[in-house]
RODO-2510 file (C-alpha; in nm, 4 decimals, decimal comma):
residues 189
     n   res          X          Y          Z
     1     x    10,8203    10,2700     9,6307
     2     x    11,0378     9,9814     9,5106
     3     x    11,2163    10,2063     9,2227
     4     x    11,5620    10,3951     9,2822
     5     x    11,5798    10,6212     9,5085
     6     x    11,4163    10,4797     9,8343
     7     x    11,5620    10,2236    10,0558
     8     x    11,2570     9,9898    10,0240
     9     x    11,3710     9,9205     9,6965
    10     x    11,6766     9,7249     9,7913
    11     x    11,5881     9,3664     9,8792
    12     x    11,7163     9,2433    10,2538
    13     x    12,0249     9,1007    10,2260
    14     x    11,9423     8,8260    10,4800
    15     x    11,6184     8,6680    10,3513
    16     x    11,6335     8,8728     9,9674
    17     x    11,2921     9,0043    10,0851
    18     x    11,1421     9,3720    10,0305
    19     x    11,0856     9,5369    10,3823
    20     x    10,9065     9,8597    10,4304
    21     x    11,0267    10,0557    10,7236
    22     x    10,7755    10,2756    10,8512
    23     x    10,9197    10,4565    11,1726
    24     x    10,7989    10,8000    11,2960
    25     x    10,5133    10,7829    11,1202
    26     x    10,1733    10,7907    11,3647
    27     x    10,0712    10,4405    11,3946
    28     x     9,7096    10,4986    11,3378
    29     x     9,7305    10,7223    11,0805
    30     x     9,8964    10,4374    10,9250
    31     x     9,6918    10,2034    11,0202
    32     x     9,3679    10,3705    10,8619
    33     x     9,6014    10,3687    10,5350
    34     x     9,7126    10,0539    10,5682
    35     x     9,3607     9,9025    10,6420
    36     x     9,2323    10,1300    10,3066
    37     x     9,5276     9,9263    10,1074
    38     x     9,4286     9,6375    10,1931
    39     x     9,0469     9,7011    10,1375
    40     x     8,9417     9,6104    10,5180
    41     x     8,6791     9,8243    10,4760
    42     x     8,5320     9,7669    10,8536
    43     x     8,8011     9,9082    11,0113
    44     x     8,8462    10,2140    10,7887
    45     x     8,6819    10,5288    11,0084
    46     x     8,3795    10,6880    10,8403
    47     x     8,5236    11,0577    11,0556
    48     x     8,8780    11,1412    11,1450
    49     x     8,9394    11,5016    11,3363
    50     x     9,2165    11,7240    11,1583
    51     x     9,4963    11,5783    11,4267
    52     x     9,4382    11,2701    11,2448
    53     x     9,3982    11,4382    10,8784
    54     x     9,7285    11,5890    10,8934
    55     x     9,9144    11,2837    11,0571
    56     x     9,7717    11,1029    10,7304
    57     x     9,8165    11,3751    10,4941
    58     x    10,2084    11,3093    10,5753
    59     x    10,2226    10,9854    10,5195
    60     x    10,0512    11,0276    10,2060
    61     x    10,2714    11,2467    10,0764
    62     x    10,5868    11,0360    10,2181
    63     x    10,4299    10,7638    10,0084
    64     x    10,2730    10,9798     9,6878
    65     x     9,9359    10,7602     9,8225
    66     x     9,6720    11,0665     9,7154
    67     x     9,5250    10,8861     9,3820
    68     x     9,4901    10,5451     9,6186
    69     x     9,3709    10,6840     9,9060
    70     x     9,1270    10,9782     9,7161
    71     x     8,7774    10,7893     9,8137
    72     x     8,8343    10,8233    10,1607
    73     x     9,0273    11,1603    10,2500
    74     x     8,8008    11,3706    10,0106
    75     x     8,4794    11,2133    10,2750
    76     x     8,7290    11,3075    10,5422
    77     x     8,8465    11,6376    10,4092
    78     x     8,4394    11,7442    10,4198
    79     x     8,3752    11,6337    10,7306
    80     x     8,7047    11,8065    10,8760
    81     x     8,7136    12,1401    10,7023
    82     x     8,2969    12,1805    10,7528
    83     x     8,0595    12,3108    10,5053
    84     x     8,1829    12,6334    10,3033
    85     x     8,5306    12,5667    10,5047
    86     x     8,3705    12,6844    10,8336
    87     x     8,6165    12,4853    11,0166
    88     x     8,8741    12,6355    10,8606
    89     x     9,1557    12,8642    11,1115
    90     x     9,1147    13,2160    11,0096
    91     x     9,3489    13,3508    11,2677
    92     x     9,7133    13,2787    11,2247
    93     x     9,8805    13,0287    11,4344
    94     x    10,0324    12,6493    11,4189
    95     x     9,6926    12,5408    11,2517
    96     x     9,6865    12,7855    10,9759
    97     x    10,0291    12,6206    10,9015
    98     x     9,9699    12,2498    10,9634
    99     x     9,6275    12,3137    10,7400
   100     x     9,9109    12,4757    10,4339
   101     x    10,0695    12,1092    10,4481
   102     x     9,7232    11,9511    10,4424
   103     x     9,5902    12,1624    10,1785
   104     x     9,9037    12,1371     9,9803
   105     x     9,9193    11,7191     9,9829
   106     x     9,5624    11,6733     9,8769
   107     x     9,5393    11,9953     9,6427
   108     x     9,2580    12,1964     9,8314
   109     x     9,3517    12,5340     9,6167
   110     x     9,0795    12,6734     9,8073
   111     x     9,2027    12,5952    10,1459
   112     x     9,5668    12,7027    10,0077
   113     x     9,4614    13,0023     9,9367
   114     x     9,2844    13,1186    10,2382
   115     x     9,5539    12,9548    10,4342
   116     x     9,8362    13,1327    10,2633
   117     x     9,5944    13,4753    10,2904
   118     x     9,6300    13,4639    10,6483
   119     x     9,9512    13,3705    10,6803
   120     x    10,0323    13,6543    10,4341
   121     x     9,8224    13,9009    10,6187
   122     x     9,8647    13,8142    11,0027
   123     x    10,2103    13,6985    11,0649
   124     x    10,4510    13,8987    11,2716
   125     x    10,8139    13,7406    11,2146
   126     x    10,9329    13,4577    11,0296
   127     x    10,6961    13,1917    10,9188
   128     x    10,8178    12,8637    11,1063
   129     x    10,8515    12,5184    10,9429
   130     x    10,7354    12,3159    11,1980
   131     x    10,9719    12,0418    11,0174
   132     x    10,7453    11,9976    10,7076
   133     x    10,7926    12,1557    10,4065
   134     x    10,6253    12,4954    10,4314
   135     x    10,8528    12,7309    10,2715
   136     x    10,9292    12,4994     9,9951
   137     x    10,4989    12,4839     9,9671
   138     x    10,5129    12,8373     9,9535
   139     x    10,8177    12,9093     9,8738
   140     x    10,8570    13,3601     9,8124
   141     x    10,5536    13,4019    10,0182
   142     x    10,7345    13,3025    10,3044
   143     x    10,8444    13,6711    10,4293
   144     x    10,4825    13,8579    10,6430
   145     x    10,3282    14,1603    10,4762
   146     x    10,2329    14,3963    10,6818
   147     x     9,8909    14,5628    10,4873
   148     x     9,7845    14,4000    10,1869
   149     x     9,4815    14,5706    10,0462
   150     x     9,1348    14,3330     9,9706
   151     x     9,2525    14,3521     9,5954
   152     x     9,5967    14,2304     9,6854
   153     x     9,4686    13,9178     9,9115
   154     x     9,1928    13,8030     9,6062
   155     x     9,5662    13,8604     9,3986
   156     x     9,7479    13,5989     9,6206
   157     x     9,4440    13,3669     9,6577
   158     x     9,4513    13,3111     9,2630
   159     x     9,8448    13,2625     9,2349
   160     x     9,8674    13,0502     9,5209
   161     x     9,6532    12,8423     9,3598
   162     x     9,8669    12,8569     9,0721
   163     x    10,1555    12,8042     9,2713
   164     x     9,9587    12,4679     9,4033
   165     x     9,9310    12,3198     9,0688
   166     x    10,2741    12,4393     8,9249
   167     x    10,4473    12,2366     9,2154
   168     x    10,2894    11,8916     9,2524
   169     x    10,5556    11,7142     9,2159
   170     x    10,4828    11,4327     9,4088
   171     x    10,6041    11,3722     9,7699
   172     x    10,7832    11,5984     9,9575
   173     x    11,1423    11,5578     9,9391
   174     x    11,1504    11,7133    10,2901
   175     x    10,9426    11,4540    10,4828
   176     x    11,2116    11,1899    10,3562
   177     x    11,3378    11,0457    10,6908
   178     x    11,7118    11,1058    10,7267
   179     x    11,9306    10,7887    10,7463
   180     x    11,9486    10,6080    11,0485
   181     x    11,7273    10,8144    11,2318
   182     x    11,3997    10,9063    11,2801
   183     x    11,1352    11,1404    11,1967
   184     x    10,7871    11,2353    11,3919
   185     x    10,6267    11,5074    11,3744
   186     x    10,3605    11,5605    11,6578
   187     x    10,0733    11,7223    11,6833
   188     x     9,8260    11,7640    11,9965
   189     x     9,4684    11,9152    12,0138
***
């Protein structure tokens, strides 16, 4: 974080200091990652719902945090997605697309897949951003397909997860808050 390229990494002209600005993020989403930094291992929850998940799947990626913060979001990622993905959206809609961010940060190519399946299979217009990164994630499957044969989907199931591990390329150029303002993105269950 304190390399070129991010504003943290110029020190305060006032007291020559480092500061971390960390507005529009959700505050407890931080604060679980913030308590996992700094190993306050009370505080840390045991279960987060996927509201929470995504809102720290962001910041992760903001912060390229996945190695750091691996022991804990792979017990959460379990708990959220249920056994054999049960929890998983199989209709299309806003969670099929937050879950495409979420799988794509913490490399579910499983999750991806199915996720990208639906979207592939069920959409009926453009394929929304939502103000994260989706097309970029999944970049020329971004136009719908009307019929796509049970061959075809198994097809786009292994190259997304191709496409998964041809692009980590650390955080997501598109979450970068813009200068002088602020970013949130929201989500409500």
């Amino acid at each position: 974080m304190f390399k070129q390229g991010f504003s943290e990494a110029t020190p305060n002209a006032h007291d020559g200091r480092y500061h971390v600005s960390a507005v529009g993020f959700h505050p407890e989403a931080m604060e679980h990652l913030l308590n996992i930094t700094h190993i306050k291992t009370g505080a840390i929850p045991h279960d987060i719902d996927f509201a929470m998940l995504f809102h720290v799947a962001v910041i992760i990626d903001y912060y390229d945090m996945r190695e750091a913060m691996a022991c804990y979001t792979t017990r959460w990622i379990k708990k959220v997605r249920g056994g054999n993905r049960s929890r998983v959206p199989k209709e299309y809609g806003l969670l099929v697309m937050l879950w495409i961010f979420v799988s794509w940060v913490f490399g579910l190519e499983d999750t991806f897949g199915d996720m990208t399946a639906v979207v592939l299979t069920k959409s009926k217009g453009p394929i929304p951003s939502l103000g994260l990164p989706i097309t970029e994630i999944i970049g020329k499957w971004s136009r719908p397909v009307q019929v796509i044969s049970p061959t075809r989907i198994k097809q786009i199931g292994n190259s997304s997860a191709r496409f998964l591990e041809e692009n980590r390329r650390g955080p997501s150029q598109a979450l970068r808050p813009f200068e002088g303002g602020q970013r949130r993105v929201l989500l409500r269950q």
